[in-house]
C-alpha atoms as an extended CHARMM CRD file, in Angstrom:
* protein
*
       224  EXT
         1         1  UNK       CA            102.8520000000      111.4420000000      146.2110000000  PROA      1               0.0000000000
         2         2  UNK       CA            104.6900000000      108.5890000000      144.9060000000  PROA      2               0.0000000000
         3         3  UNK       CA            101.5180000000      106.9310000000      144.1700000000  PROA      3               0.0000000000
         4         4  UNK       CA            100.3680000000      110.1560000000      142.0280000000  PROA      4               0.0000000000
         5         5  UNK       CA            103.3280000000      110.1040000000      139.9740000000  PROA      5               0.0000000000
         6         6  UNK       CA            103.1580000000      106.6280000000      139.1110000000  PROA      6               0.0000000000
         7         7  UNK       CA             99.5320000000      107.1480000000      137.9120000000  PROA      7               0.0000000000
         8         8  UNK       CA            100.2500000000      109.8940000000      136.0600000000  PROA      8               0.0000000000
         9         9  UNK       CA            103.1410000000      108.3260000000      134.3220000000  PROA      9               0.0000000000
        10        10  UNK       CA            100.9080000000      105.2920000000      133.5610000000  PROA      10              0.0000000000
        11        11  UNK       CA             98.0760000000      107.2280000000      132.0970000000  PROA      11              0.0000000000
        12        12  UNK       CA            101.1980000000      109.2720000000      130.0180000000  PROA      12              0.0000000000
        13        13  UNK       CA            102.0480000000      105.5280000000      128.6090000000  PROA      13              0.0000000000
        14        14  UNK       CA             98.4160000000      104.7960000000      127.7580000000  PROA      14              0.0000000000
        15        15  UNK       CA             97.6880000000      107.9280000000      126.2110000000  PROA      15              0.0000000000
        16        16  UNK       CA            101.2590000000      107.6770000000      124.1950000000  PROA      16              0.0000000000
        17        17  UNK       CA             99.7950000000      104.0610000000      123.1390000000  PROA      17              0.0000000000
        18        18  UNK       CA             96.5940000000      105.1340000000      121.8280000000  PROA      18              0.0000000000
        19        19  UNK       CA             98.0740000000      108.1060000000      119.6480000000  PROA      19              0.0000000000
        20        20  UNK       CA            100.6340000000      105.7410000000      117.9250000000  PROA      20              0.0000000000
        21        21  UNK       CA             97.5640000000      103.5040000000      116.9550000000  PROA      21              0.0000000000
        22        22  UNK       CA             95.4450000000      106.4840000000      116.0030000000  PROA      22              0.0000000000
        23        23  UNK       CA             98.4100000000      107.5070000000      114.0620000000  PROA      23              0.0000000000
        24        24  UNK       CA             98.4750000000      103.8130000000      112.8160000000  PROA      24              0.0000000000
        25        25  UNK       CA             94.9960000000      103.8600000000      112.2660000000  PROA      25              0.0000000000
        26        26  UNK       CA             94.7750000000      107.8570000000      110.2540000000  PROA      26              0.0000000000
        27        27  UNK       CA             95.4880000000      105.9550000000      106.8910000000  PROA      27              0.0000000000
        28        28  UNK       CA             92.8950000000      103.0520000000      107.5400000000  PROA      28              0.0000000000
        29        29  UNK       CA             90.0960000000      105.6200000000      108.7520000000  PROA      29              0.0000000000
        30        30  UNK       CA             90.7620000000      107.9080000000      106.2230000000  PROA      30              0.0000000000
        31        31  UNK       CA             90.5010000000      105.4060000000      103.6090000000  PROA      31              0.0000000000
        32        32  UNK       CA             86.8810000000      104.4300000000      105.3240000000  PROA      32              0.0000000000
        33        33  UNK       CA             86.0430000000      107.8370000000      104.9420000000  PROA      33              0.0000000000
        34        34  UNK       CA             86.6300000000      108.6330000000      101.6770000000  PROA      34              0.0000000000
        35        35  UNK       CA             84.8030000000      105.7390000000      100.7150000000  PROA      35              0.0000000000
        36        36  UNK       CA             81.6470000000      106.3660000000      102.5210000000  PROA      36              0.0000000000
        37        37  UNK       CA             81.9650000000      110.3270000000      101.0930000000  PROA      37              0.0000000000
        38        38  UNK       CA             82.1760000000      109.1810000000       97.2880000000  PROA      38              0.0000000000
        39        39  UNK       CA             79.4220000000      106.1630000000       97.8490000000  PROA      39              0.0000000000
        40        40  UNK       CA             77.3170000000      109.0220000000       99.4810000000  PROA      40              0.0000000000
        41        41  UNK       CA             77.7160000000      111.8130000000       96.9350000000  PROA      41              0.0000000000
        42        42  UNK       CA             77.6310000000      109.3580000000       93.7750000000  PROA      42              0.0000000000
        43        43  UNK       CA             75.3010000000      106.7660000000       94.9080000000  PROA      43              0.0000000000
        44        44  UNK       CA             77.9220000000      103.9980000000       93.1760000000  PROA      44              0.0000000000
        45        45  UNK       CA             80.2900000000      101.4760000000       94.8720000000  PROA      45              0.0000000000
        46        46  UNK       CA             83.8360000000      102.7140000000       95.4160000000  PROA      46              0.0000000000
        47        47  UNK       CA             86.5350000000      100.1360000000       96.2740000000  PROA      47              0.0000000000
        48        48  UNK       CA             90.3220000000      101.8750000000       97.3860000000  PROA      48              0.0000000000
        49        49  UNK       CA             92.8440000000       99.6460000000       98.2120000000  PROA      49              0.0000000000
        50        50  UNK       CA             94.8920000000      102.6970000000      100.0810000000  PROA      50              0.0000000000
        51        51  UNK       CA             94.8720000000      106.1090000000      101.3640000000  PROA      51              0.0000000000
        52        52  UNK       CA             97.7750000000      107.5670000000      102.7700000000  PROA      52              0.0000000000
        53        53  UNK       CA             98.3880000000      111.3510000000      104.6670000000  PROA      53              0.0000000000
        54        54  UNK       CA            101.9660000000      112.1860000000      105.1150000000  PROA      54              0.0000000000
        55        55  UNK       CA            102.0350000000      113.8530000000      108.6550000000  PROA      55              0.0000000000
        56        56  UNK       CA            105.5790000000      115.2350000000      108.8800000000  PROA      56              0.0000000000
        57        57  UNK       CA            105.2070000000      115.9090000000      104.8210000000  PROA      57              0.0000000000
        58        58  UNK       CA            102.0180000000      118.0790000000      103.3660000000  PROA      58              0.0000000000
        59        59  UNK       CA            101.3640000000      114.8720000000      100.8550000000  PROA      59              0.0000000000
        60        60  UNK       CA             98.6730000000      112.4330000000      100.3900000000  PROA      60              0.0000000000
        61        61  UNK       CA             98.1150000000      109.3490000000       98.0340000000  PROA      61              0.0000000000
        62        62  UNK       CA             95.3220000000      106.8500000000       96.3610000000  PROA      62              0.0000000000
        63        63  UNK       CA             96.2240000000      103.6170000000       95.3700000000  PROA      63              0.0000000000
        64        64  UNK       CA             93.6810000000      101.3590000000       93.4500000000  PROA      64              0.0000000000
        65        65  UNK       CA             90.7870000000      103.4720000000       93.3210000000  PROA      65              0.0000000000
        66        66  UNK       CA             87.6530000000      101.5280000000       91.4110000000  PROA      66              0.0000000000
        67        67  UNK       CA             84.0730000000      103.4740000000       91.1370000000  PROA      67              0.0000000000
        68        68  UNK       CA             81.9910000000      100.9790000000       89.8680000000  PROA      68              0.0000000000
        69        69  UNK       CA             78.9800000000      101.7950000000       87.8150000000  PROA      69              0.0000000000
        70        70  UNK       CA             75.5980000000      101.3760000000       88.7880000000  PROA      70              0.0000000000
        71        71  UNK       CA             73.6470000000       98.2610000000       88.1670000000  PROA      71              0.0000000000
        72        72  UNK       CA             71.5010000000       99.8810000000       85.1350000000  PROA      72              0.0000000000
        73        73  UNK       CA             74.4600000000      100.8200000000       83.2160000000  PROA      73              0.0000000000
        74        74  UNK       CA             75.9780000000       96.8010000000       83.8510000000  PROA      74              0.0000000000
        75        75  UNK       CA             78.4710000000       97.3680000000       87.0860000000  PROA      75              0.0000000000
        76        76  UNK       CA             81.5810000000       97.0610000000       85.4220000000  PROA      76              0.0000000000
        77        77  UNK       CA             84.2580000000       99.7990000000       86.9190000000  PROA      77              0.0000000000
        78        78  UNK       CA             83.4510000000      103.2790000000       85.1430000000  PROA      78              0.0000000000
        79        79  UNK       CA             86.6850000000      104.5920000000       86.6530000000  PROA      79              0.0000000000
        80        80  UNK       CA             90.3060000000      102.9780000000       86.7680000000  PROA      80              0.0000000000
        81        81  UNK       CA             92.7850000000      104.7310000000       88.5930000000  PROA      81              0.0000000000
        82        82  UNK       CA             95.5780000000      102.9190000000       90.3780000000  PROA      82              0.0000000000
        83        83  UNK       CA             97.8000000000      105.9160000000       91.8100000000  PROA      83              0.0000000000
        84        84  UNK       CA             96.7240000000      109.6010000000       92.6020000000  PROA      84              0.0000000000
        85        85  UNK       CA             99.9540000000      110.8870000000       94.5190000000  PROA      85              0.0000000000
        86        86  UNK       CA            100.1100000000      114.8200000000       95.3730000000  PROA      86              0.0000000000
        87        87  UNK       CA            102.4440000000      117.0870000000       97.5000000000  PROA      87              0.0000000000
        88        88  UNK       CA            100.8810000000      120.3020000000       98.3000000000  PROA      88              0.0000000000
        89        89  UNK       CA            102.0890000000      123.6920000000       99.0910000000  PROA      89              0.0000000000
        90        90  UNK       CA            100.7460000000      123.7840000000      103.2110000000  PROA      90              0.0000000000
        91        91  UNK       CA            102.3500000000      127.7770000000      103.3540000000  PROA      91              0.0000000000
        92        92  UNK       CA             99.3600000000      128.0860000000      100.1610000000  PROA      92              0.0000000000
        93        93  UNK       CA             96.3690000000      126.3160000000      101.3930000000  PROA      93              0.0000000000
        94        94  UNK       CA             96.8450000000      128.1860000000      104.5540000000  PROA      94              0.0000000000
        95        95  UNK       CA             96.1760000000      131.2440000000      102.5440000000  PROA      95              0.0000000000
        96        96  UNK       CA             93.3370000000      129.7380000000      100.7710000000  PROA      96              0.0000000000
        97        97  UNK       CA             95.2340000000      128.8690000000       97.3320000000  PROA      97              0.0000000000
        98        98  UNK       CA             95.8220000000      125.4280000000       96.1520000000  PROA      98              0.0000000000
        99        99  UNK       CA             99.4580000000      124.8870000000       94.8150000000  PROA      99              0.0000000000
       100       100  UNK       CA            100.8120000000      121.6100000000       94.1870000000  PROA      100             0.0000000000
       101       101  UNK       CA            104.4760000000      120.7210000000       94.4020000000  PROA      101             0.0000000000
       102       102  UNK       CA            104.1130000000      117.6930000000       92.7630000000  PROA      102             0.0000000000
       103       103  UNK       CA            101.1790000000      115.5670000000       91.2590000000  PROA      103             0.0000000000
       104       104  UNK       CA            101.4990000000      111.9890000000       90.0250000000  PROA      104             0.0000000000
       105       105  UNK       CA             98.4160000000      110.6340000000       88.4590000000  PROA      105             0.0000000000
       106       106  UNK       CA             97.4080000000      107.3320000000       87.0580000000  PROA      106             0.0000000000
       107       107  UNK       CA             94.1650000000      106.7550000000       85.3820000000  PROA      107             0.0000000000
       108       108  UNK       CA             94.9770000000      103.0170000000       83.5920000000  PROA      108             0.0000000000
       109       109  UNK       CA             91.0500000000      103.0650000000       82.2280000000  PROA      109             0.0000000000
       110       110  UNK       CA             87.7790000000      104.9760000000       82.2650000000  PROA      110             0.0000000000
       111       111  UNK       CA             84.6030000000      103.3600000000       80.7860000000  PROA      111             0.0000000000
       112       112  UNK       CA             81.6320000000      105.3060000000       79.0910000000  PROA      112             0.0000000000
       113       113  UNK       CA             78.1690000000      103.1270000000       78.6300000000  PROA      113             0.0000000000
       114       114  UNK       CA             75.0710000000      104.2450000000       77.0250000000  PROA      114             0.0000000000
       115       115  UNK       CA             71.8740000000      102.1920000000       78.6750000000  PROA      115             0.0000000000
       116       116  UNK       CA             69.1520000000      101.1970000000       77.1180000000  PROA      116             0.0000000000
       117       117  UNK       CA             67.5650000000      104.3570000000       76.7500000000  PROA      117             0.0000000000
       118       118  UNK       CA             70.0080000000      106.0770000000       75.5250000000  PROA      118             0.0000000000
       119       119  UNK       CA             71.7340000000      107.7660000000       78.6980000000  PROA      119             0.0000000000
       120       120  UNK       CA             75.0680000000      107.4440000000       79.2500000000  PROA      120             0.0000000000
       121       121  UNK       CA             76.5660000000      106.7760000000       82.9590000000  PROA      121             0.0000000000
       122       122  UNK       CA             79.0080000000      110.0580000000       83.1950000000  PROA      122             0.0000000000
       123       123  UNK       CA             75.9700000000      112.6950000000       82.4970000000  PROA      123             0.0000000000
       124       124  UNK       CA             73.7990000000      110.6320000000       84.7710000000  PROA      124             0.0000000000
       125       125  UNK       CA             76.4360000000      110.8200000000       87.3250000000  PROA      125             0.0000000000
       126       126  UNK       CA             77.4230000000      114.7310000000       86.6950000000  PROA      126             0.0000000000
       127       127  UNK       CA             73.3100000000      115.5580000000       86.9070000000  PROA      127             0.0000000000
       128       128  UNK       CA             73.4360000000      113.5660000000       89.8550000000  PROA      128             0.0000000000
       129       129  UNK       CA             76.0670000000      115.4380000000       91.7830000000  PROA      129             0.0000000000
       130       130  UNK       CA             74.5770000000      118.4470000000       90.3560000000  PROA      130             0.0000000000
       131       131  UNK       CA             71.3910000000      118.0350000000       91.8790000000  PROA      131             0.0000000000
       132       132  UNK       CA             72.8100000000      116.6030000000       95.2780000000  PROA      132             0.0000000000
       133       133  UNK       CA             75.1220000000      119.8300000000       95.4380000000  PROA      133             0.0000000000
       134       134  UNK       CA             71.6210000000      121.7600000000       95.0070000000  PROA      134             0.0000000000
       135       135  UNK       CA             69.6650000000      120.1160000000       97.3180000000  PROA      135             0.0000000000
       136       136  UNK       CA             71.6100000000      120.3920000000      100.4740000000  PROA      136             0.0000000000
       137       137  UNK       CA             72.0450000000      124.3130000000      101.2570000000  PROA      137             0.0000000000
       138       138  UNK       CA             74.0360000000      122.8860000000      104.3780000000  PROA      138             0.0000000000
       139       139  UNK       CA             77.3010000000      122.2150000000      101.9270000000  PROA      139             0.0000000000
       140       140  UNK       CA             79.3620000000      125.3160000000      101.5200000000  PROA      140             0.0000000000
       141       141  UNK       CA             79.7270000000      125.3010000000       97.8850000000  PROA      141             0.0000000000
       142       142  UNK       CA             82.6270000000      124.0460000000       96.1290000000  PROA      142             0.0000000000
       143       143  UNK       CA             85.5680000000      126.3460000000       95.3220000000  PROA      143             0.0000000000
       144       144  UNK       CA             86.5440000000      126.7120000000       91.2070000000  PROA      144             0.0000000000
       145       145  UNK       CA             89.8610000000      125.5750000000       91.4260000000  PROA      145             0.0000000000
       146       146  UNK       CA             90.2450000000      126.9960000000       88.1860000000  PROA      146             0.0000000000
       147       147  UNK       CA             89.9500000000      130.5080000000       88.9810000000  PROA      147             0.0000000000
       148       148  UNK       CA             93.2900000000      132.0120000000       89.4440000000  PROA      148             0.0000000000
       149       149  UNK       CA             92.2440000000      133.5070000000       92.3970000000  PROA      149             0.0000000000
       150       150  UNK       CA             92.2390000000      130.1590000000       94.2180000000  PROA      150             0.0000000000
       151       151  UNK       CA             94.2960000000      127.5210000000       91.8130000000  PROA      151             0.0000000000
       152       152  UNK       CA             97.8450000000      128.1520000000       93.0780000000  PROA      152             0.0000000000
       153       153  UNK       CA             99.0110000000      125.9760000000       90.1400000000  PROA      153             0.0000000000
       154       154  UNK       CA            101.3440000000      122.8240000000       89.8310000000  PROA      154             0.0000000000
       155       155  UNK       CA            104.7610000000      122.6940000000       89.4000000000  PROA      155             0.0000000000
       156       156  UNK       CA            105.3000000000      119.0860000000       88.0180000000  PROA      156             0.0000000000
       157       157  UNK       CA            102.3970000000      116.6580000000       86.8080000000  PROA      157             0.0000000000
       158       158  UNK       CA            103.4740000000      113.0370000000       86.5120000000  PROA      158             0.0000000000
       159       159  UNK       CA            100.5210000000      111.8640000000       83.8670000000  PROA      159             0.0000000000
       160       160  UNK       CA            100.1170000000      108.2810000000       83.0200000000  PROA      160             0.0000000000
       161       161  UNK       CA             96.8190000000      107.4310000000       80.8540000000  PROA      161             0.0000000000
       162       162  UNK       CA             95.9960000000      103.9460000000       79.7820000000  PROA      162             0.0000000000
       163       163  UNK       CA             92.7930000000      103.9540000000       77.7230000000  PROA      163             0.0000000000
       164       164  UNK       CA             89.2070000000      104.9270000000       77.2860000000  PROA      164             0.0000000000
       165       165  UNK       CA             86.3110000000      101.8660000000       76.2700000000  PROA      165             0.0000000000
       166       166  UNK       CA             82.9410000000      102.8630000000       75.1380000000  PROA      166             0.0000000000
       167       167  UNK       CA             79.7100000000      100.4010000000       75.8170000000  PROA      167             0.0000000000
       168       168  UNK       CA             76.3800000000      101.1270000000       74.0420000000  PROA      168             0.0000000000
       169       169  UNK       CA             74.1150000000       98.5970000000       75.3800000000  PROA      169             0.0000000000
       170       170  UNK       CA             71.5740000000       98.6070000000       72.3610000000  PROA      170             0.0000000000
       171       171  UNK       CA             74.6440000000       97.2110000000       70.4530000000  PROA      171             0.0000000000
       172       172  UNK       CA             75.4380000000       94.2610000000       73.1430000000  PROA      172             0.0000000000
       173       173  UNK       CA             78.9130000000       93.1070000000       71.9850000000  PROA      173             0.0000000000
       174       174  UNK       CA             80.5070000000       95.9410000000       70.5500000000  PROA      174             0.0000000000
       175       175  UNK       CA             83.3660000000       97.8980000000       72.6660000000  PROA      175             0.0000000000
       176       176  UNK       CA             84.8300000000      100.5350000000       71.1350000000  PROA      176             0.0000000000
       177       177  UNK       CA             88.6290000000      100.6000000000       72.7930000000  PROA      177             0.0000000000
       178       178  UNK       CA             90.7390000000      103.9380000000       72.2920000000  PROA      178             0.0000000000
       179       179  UNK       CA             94.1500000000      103.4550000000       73.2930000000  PROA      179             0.0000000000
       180       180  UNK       CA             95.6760000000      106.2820000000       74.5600000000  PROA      180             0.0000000000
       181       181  UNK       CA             99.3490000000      104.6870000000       75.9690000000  PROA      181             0.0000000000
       182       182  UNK       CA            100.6530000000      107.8000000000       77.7840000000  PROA      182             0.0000000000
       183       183  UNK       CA            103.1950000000      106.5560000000       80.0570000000  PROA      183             0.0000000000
       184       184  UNK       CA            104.5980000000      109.0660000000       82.3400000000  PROA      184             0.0000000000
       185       185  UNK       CA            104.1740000000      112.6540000000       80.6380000000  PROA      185             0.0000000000
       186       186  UNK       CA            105.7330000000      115.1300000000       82.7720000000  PROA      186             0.0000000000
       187       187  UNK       CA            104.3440000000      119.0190000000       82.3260000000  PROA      187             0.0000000000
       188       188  UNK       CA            105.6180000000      121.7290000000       84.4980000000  PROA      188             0.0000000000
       189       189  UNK       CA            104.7970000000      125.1910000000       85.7550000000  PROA      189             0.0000000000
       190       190  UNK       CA            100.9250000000      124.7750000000       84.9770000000  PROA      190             0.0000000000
       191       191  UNK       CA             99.2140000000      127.9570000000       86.0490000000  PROA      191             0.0000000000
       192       192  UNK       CA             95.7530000000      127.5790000000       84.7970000000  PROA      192             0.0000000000
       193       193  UNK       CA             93.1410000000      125.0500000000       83.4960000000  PROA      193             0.0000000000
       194       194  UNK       CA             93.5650000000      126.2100000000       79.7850000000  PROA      194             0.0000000000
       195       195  UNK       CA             97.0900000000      125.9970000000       80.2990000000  PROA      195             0.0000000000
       196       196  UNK       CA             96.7740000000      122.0950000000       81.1300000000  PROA      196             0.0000000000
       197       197  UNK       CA             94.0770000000      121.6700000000       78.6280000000  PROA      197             0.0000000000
       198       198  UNK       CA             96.6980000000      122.8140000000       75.7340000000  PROA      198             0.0000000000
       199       199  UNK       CA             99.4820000000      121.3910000000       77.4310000000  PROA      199             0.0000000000
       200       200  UNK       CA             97.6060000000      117.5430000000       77.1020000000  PROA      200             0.0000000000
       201       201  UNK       CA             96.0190000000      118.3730000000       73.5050000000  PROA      201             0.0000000000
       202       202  UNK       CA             99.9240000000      118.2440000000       72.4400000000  PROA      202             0.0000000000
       203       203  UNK       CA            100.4520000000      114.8590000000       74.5420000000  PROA      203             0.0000000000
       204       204  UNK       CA             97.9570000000      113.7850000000       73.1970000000  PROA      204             0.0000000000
       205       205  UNK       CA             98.9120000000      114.2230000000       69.2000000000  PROA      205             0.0000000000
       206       206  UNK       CA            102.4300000000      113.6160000000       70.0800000000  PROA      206             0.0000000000
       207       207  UNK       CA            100.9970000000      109.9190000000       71.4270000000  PROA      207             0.0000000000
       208       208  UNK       CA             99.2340000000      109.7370000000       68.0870000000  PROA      208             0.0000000000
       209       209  UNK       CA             95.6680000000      109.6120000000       69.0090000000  PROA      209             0.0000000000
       210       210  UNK       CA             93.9810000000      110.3770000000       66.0760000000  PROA      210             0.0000000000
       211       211  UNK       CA             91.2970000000      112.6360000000       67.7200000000  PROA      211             0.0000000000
       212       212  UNK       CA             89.3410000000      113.7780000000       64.8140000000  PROA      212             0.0000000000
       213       213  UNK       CA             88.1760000000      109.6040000000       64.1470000000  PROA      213             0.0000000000
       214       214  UNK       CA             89.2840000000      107.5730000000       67.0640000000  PROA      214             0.0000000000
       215       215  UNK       CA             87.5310000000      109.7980000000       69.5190000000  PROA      215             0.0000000000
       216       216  UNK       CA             84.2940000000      110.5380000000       68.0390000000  PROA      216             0.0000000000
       217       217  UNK       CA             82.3660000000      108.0730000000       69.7570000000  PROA      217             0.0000000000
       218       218  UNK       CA             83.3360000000      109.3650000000       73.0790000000  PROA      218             0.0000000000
       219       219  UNK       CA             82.9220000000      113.3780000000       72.1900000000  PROA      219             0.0000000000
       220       220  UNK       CA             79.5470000000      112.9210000000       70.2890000000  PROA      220             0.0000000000
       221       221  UNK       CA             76.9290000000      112.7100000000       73.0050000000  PROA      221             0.0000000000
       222       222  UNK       CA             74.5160000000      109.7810000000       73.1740000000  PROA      222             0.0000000000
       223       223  UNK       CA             72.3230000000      108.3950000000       70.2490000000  PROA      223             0.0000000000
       224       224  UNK       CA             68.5970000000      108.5230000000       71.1820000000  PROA      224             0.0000000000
């Protein structure tokens, strides 16, 4: 009986053992994950430097996240972001609403290119996802945040933005930069997209972007 107990307590220790390294492990694998999810719906080359999933806390983070462009639009990062913190509401998203305590977000740069013909690397990539979304009938389709029905809201949005370049590659030198130097905005009780569409219209102005000349590059669609 002895014999039993000391068994049992031994495969108690290594079972303890391998849930503290899977617990170890959760940020590392989810990281590997995500990764291999983005490369797969985007067909582009993601690099993220962390991913973290609060366990005792509903919360989860990105640190250093870099989507590269393709290799026909030059390969340089299209997307920036070194922080993407949020705390969610887990009493909400058990009832099928997404409300966010608290979202900190920190895009330092995102890069538009025209190619050669005259595409530019975001539509590419939206028609892209389009058509992938389309094409698999196994995906449940995604759920419009922005219907009230389902977007619970956030209560307090941390927003840092650094600055937008655009690349037309039949004009090889010329970057047009737009500086956008929001460091920190916080907006509160945001109950709809609109809401947080208005709400960063007014950052924006207050910031001083001039958006009726500095922006016109980036709003116009591409030259053909």
């Amino acid at each position: 009986m002895r014999t039993i107990f000391r068994w049992a307590f031994r495969l108690f220790l290594v079972c303890l053992v391998l849930l503290i390294a899977g617990i170890l492990l959760l940020d590392t694998l989810a990281r590997e994950a995500l990764e291999y999810q983005i490369e797969s719906e985007t067909g582009l080359e993601v690099k993220i430097a962390k991913v973290h999933i609060g366990l005792l806390h509903p919360e989860f983070s990105i640190e250093n996240f870099i989507l590269y462009n393709s290799a026909e639009f030059g390969g340089s990062p299209l997307v920036d972001m070194p922080e993407l913190h949020a705390e969610y509401d887990r009493n909400a998203l058990l009832s099928h609403k997404l409300h966010f305590r608290l979202i900190r977000f920190h895009l330092a740069e995102i890069n538009l290119v025209d190619d050669k013909n005259g595409r530019r690397n975001v539509d590419v990539l939206q028609n892209k996802l389009a058509a992938s979304a389309a094409g698999s009938p196994k995906k449940k389709p995604r759920a419009d945040v922005s219907n009230t029905n389902y977007f619970g809201g956030i209560d307090v949005l941390n927003l840092t933005l650094g600055k937008a370049t655009h690349l037309d590659m039949r004009r090889p030198g010329k970057v047009d930069e737009f500086r956008i130097n929001m460091n920190h905005f916080v907006f509160t009780n945001i109950k709809t997209e609109d809401q947080f569409s208005g709400i960063l219209l007014v950052a924006l102005l207050r910031g001083g972007v001039d958006l009726s000349q500095n922006w016109q590059p980036l709003m116009a669609p591409p030259k053909k």
